[in-house]
FIMARBA-724697 format. One record per residue (C-alpha): x, y, z; residue number from 1. Coordinates in steps of 0.05 Angstrom, whole numbers. Each point is the difference from the previous one (the first is absolute). Last residue first. Layout:
N
<node><px>X</px><py>Y</py><pz>Z</pz><n>NUM</n></node>
...
***
This chain:
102
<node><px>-135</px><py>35</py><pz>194</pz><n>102</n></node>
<node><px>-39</px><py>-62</py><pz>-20</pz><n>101</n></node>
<node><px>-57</px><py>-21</py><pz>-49</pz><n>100</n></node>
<node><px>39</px><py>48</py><pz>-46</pz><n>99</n></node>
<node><px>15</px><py>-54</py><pz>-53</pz><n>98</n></node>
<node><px>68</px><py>9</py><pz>5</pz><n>97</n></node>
<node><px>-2</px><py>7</py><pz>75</pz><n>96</n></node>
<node><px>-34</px><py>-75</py><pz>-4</pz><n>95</n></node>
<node><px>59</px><py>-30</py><pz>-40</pz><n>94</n></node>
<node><px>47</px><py>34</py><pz>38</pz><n>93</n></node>
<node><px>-30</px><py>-23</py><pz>69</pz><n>92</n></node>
<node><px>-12</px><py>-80</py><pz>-32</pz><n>91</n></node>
<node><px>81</px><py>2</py><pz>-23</pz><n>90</n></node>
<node><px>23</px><py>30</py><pz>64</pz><n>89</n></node>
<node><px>-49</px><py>-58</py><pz>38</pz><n>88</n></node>
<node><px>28</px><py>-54</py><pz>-48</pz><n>87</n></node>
<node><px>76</px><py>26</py><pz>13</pz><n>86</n></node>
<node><px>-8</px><py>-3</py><pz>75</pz><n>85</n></node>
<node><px>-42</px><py>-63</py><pz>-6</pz><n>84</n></node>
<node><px>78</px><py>-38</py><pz>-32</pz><n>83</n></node>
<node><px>-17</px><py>-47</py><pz>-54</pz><n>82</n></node>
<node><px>-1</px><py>-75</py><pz>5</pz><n>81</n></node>
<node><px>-29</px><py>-5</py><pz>-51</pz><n>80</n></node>
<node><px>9</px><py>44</py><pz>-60</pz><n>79</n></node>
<node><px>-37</px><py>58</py><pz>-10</pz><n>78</n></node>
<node><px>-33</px><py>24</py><pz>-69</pz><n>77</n></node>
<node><px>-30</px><py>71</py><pz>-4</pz><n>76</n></node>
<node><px>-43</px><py>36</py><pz>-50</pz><n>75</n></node>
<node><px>-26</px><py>-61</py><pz>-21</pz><n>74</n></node>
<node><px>-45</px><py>-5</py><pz>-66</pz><n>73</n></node>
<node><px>3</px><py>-76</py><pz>-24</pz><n>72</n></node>
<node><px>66</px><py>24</py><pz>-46</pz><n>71</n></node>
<node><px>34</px><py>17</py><pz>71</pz><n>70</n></node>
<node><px>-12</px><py>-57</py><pz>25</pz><n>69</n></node>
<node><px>16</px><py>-46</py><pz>-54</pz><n>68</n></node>
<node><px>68</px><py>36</py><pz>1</pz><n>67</n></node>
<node><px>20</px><py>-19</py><pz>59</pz><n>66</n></node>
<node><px>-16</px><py>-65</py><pz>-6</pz><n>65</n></node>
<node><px>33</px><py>-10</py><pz>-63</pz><n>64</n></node>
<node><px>66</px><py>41</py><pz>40</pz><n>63</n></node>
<node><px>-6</px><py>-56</py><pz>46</pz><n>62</n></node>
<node><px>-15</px><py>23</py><pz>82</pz><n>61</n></node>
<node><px>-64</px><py>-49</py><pz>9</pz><n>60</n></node>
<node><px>-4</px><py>2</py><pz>82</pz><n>59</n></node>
<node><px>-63</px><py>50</py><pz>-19</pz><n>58</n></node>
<node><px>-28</px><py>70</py><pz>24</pz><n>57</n></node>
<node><px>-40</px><py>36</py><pz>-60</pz><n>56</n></node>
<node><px>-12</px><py>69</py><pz>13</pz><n>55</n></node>
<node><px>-63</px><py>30</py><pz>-31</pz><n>54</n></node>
<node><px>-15</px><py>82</py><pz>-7</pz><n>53</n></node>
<node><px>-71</px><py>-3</py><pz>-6</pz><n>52</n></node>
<node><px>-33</px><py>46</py><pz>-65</pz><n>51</n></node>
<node><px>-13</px><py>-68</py><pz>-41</pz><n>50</n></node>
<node><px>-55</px><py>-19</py><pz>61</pz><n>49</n></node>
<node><px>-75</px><py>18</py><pz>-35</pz><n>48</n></node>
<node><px>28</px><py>22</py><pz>-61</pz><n>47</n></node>
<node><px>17</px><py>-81</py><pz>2</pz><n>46</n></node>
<node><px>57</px><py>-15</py><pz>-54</pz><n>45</n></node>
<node><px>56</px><py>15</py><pz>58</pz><n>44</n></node>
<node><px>-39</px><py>-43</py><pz>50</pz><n>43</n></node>
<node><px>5</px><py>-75</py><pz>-43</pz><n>42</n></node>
<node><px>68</px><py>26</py><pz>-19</pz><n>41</n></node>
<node><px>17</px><py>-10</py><pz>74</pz><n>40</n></node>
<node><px>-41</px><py>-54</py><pz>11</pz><n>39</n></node>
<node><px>32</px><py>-37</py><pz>-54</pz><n>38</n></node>
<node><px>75</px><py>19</py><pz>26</pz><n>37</n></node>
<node><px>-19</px><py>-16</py><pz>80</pz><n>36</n></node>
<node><px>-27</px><py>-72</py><pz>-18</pz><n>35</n></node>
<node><px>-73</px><py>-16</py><pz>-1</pz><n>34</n></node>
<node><px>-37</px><py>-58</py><pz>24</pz><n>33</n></node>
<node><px>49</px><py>-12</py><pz>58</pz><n>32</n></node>
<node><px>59</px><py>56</py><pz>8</pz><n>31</n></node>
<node><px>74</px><py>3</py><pz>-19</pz><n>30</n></node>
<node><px>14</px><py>77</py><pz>-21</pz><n>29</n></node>
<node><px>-17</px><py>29</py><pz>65</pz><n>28</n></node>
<node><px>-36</px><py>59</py><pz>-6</pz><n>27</n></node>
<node><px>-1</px><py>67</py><pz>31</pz><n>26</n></node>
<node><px>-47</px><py>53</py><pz>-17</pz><n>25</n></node>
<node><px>-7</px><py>70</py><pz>9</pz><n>24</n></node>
<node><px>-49</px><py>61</py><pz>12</pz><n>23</n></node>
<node><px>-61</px><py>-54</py><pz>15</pz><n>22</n></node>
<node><px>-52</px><py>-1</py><pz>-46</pz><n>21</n></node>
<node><px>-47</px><py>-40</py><pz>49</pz><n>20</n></node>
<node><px>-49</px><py>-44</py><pz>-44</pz><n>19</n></node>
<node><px>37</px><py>-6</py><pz>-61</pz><n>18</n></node>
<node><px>79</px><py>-13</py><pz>40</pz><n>17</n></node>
<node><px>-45</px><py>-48</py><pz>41</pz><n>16</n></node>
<node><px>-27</px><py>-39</py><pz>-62</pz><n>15</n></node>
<node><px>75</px><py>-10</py><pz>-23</pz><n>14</n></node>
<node><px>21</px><py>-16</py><pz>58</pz><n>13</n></node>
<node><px>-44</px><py>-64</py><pz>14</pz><n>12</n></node>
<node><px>11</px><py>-32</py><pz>-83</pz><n>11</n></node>
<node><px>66</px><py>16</py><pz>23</pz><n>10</n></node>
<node><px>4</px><py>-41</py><pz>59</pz><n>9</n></node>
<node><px>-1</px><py>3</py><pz>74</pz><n>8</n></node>
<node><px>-13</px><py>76</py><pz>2</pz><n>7</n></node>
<node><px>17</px><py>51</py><pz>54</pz><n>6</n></node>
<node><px>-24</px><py>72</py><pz>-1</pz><n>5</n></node>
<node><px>42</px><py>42</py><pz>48</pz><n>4</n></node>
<node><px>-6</px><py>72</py><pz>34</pz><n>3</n></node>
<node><px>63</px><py>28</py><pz>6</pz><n>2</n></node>
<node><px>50</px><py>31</py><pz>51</pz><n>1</n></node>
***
């Protein structure tokens, strides 16, 4: 239903979130070079990418890590293993919201 960007590390996504401004992103929160929460506020304090709606996606389901997320600028935080019914609801909302969808 999408076209996807992959990364294999922060440092990676980061650079592809500049380049092709996609309408969302999804990061995992354990990543080489970078870890989801730095890229995350890494793209918030960029003009460039701070518009992006960002879900993290992480195995880390603590109320800390929780909350790290959401302080580093996600809009969404899913815990693995989470159910692709809910992430593709969650990605169509987010998108109607932002009127990239009907």
């Amino acid at each position: 239903d999408y076209t996807v960007f992959t990364a294999n590390n922060g440092t990676e996504g980061r650079k592809i979130a500049i380049e092709k401004q996609p309408a969302i992103i999804l990061l995992d929160v354990m990543m080489p070079e970078m870890n989801g929460y730095e890229l995350c506020q890494k793209l918030r304090d960029d003009i460039k990418t701070s518009h992006i709606p960002i879900i993290l996606l992480t195995a880390k389901s603590s109320d800390e890590s929780q909350l790290m997320g959401y302080k580093s600028g996600a809009d969404e935080y899913l815990v693995k293993p989470f159910n692709a019914e809910i992430l593709k609801v969650k990605l169509q909302n987010i998108l109607k919201i932002h009127n990239w969808i009907s």
